[in-house]
ZAPA-931619 format. One record per residue (C-alpha): x, z, y; residue number from 1; residue in one letter. Coordinates in steps of 0.2 Angstrom, whole numbers, plus 5000, padded with zeros to 4 digits. Layout:
BEGIN
SITE;east;up;north;pos;code
SITE;X;Z;Y;NUM;A
...
This chain:
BEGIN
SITE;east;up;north;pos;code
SITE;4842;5135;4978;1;X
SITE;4841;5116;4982;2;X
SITE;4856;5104;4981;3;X
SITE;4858;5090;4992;4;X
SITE;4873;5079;4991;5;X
SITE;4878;5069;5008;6;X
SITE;4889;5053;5006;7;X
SITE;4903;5052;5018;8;X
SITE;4909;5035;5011;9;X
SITE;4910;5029;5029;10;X
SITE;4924;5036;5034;11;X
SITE;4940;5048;5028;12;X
SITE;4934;5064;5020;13;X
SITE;4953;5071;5025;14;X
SITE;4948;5065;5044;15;X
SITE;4930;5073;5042;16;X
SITE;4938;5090;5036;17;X
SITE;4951;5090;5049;18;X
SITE;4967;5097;5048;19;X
SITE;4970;5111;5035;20;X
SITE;4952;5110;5031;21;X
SITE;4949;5117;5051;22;X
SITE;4932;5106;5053;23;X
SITE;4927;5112;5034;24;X
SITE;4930;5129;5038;25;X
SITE;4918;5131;5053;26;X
SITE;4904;5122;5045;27;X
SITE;4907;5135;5030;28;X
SITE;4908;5150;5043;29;X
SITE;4890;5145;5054;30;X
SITE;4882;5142;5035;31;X
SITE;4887;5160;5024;32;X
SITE;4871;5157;5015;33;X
SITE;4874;5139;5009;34;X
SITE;4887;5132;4997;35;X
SITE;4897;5119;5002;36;X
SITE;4907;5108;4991;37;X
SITE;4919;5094;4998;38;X
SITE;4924;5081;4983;39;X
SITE;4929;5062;4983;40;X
SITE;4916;5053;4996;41;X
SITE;4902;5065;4997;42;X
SITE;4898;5085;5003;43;X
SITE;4888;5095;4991;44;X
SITE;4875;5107;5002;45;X
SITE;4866;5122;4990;46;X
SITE;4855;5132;5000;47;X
SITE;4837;5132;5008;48;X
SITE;4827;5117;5014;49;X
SITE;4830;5123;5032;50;X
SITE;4847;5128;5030;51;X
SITE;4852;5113;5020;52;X
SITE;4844;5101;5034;53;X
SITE;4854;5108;5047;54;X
SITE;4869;5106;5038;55;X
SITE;4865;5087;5036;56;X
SITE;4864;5085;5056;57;X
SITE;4878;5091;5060;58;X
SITE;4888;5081;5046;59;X
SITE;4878;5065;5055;60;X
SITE;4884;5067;5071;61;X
SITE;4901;5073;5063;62;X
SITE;4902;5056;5055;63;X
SITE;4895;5047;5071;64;X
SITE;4910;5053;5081;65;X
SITE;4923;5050;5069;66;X
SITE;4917;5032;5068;67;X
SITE;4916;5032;5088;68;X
SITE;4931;5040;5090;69;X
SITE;4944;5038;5075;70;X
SITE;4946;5059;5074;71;X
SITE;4936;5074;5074;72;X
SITE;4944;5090;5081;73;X
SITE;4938;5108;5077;74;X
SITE;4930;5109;5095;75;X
SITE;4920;5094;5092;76;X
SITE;4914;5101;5077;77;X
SITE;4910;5119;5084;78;X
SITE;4901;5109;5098;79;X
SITE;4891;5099;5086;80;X
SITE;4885;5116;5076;81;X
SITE;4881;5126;5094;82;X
SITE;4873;5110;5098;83;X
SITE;4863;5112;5081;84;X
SITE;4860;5130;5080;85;X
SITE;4857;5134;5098;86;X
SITE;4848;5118;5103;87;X
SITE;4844;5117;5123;88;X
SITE;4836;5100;5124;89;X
SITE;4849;5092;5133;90;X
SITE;4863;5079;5126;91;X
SITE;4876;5084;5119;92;X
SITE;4893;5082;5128;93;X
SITE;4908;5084;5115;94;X
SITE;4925;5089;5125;95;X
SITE;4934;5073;5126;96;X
SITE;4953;5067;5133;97;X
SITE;4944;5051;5143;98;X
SITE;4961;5045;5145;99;X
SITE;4966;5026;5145;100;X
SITE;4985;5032;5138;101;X
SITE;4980;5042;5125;102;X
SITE;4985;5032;5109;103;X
SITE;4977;5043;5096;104;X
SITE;4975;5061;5092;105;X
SITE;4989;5066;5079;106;X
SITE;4991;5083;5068;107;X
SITE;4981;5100;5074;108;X
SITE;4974;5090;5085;109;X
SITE;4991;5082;5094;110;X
SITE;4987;5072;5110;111;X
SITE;4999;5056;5106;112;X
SITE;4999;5046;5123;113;X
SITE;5011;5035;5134;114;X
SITE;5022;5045;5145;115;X
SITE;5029;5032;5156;116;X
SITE;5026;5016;5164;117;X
SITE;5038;5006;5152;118;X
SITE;5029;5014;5137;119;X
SITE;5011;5010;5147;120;X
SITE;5018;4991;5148;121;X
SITE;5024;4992;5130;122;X
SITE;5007;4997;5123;123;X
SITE;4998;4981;5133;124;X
SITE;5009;4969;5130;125;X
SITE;5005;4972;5110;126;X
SITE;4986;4973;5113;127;X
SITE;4989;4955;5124;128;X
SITE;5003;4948;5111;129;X
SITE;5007;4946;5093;130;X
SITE;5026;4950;5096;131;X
SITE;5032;4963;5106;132;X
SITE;5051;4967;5108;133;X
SITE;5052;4983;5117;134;X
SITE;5072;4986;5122;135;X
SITE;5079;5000;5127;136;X
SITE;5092;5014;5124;137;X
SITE;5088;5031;5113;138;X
SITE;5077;5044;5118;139;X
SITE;5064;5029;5127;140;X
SITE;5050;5033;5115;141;X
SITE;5048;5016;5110;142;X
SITE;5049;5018;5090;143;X
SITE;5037;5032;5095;144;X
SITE;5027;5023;5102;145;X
SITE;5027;5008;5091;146;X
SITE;5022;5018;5074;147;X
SITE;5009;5027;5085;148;X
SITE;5000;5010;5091;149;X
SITE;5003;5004;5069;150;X
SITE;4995;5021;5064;151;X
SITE;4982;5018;5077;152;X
SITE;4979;4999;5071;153;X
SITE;4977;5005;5053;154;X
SITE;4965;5020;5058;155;X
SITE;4953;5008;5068;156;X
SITE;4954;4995;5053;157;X
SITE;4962;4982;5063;158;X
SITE;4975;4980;5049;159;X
SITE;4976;4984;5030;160;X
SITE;4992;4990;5031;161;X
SITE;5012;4997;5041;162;X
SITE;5027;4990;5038;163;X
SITE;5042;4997;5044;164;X
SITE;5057;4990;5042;165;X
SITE;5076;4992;5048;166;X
SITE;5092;4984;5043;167;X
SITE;5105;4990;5034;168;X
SITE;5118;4995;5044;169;X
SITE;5123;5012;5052;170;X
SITE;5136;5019;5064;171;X
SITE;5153;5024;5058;172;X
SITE;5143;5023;5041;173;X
SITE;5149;5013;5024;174;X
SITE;5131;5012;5015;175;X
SITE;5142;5005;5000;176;X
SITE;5150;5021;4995;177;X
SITE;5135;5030;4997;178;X
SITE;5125;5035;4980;179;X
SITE;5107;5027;4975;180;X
SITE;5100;5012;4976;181;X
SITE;5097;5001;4995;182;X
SITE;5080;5013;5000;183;X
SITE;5087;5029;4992;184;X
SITE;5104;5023;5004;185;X
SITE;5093;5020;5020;186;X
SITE;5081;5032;5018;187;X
SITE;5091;5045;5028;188;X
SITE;5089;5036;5040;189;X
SITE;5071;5031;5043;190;X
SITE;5073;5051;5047;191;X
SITE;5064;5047;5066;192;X
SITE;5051;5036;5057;193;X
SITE;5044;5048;5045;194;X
SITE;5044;5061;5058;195;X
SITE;5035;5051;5070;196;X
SITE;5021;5048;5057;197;X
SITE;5019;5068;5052;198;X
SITE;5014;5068;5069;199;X
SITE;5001;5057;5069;200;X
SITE;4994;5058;5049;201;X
SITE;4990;5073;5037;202;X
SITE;5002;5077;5026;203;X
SITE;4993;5073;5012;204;X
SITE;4985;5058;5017;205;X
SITE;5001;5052;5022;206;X
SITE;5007;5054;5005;207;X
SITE;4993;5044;4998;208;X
SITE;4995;5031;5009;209;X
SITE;5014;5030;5004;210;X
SITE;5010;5030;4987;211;X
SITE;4997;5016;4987;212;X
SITE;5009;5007;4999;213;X
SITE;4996;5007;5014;214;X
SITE;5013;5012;5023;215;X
SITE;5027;5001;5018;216;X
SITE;5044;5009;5024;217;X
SITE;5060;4998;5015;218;X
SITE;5075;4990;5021;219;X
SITE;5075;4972;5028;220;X
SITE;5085;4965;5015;221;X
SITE;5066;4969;5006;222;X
SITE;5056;4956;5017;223;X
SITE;5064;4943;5009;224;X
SITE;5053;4927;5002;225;X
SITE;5037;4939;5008;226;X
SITE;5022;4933;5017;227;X
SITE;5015;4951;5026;228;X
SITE;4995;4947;5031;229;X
SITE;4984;4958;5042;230;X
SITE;5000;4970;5042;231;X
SITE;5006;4978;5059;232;X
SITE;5024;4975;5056;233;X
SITE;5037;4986;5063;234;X
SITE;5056;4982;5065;235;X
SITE;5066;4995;5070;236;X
SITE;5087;4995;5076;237;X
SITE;5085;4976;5078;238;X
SITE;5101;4976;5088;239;X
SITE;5109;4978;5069;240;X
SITE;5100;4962;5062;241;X
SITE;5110;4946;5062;242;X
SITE;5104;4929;5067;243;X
SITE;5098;4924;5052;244;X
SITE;5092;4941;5048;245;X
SITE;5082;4939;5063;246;X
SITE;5074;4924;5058;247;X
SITE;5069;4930;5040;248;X
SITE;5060;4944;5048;249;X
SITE;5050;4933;5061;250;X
SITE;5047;4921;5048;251;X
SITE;5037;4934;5038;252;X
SITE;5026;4935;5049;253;X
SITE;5007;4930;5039;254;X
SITE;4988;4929;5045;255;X
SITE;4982;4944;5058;256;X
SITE;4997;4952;5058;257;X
SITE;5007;4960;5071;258;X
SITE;5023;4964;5075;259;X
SITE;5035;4975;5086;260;X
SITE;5054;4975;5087;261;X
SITE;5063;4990;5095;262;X
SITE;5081;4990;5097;263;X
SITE;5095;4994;5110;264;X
SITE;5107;4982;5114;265;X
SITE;5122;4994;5118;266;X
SITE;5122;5000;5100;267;X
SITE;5128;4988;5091;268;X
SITE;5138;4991;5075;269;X
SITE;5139;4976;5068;270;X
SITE;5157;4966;5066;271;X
SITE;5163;4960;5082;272;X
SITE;5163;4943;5073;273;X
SITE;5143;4942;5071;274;X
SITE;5130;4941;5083;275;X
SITE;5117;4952;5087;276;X
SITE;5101;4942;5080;277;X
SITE;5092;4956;5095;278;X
SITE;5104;4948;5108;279;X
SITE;5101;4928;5103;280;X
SITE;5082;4931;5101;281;X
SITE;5081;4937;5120;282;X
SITE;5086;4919;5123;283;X
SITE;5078;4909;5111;284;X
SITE;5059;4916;5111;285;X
SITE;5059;4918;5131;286;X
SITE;5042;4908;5135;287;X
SITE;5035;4906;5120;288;X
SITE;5017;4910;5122;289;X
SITE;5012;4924;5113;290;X
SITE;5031;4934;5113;291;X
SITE;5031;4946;5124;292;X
SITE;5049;4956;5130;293;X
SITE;5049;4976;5138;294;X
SITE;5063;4983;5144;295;X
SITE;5063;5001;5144;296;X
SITE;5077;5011;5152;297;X
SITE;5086;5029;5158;298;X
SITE;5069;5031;5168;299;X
SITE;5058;5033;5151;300;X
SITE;5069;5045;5143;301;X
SITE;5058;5058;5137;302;X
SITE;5072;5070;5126;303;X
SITE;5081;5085;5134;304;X
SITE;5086;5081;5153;305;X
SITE;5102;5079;5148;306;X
SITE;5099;5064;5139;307;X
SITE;5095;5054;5153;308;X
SITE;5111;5062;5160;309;X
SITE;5122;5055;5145;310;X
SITE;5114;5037;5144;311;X
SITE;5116;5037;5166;312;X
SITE;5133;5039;5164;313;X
SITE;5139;5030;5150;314;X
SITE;5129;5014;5157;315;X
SITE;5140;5017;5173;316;X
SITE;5157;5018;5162;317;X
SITE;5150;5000;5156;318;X
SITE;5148;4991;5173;319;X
């Protein structure tokens, strides 16, 4: 039995093998005769000379797509082994979403994409403009749709690393009495965040990137004296920042970096003495080149019906 060890240093050996090992299991099904072992940046192949070369083509245009494409879904792998196995001469057409608002393929293969024309404006005003706020009441997909263009930054290696980062302060919520440290205290409440980002990264990769602190996720107060370079940085519940919280944050701001700032001005639980840093930055940062502002409103409200229902009615009991 001959061995030949392919290096898959290129790109992610959790991407290659897909979700739940789903690509790593269909190139171990077509191959019952050939040992496959997956470790650190390199497959393992044991078999024949014949069997040992097929394996290696498939893997090459496994790898090719992945670079072209940022994922690899079980179908394109079962394409590429039919392709392999069954050649018919002609070029090989790997089932593809050709879809301008698609963002990036998430978990088991989750088709993450714009669902409105607000989001749609969103996502090109940050691939136009360094700093984006997106306003807009809950349930707009705008946090969604702000970690999905970070996760989709860091994937295609336009950043090394997320930052996500909200302010300290919560409705009808005294953080102070509340046991733990400032993150342990907030961590609750980044809840949407971390869910967002099970969507769109393996659990386990996820993890990783956590521990290594290729994802950032802190409170503001932890931005601080900071420079953040080639970061996609986001800020989420801005409408809770204060003036000169506000201008911290921005200030951080370091070389390639991004950054998106998502809040709703009708949820504001600060003291009625202090102003909304959200509020005065509408005001100060109009026309600078580079800041760009999107309003997203009950019309992008992608939760239960009755969402856009409740938001409808209460902005009516406002005016």
């Amino acid at each position: 039995m001959l061995e030949k060890i392919i290096q898959l240093s290129e790109v992610s050996l959790i991407d290659f093998l897909g979700a739940a090992n789903s690509n790593f299991q269909l190139l171990v099904a077509a191959f019952p005769q050939t040992k496959l072992i997956a470790r650190g940046e390199q497959l393992t192949v044991r078999g024949s000379d014949d069997q040992i070369a097929l394996v290696e083509a498939i893997v090459n245009q496994c790898v090719q797509h992945l670079e072209k494409h940022h994922t690899l879904l079980p179908v394109h792998v079962k394409t590429y082994i039919d392709a392999v196995l069954n050649p018919t001469g002609e070029e090989v057409v790997t089932p593809w979403v050709d879809d301008k608002d698609v963002l990036l393929f998430g978990n088991k293969g989750l088709v993450i994409k714009v669902k409105t024309p607000n989001q749609r404006k969103l996502v090109e005003a940050a691939a136009k403009n360094d700093i984006v706020f997106a306003i807009g009441p809950a349930g707009t997909g705008k946090t969604y749709t702000a970690v999905a263009l970070a996760v989709k930054a860091l994937k295609n290696k336009e950043v090394k690393k997320i930052i996500i980062t909200r302010p300290a302060v919560e409705a009808g919520e005294n953080l102070g009495f509340l046991p733990g440290d400032l993150k342990e205290k907030i961590d609750p409440y980044l809840r949407p965040i971390y869910d967002a980002l099970d969507d769109m990264i393996p659990a386990e990769k996820l993890k990783f990137y956590i521990e290594n602190r290729t994802i950032e996720i802190a409170p503001l107060a932890y931005m601080r004296g900071r420079t953040l370079n080639k970061a996609f940085i986001l800020l989420d519940e801005a409408q809770n920042t204060t003036s000169m919280q506000m201008k911290m944050f921005l200030t951080r701001m370091g070389i390639q970096s991004k950054i998106i700032i998502t809040g709703d001005k009708s949820q504001v639980d600060l003291p009625k003495n202090q102003v909304s840093g959200l509020g005065e930055s509408l005001h100060i940062l109009k026309g600078i080149n580079g800041i760009s502002f999107v309003e997203l409103d009950g019309s992008d409200v992608v939760r239960h019906k009755l969402v856009r229902a409740i938001i409808e009615a209460y902005e009516k009991k406002v005016s």
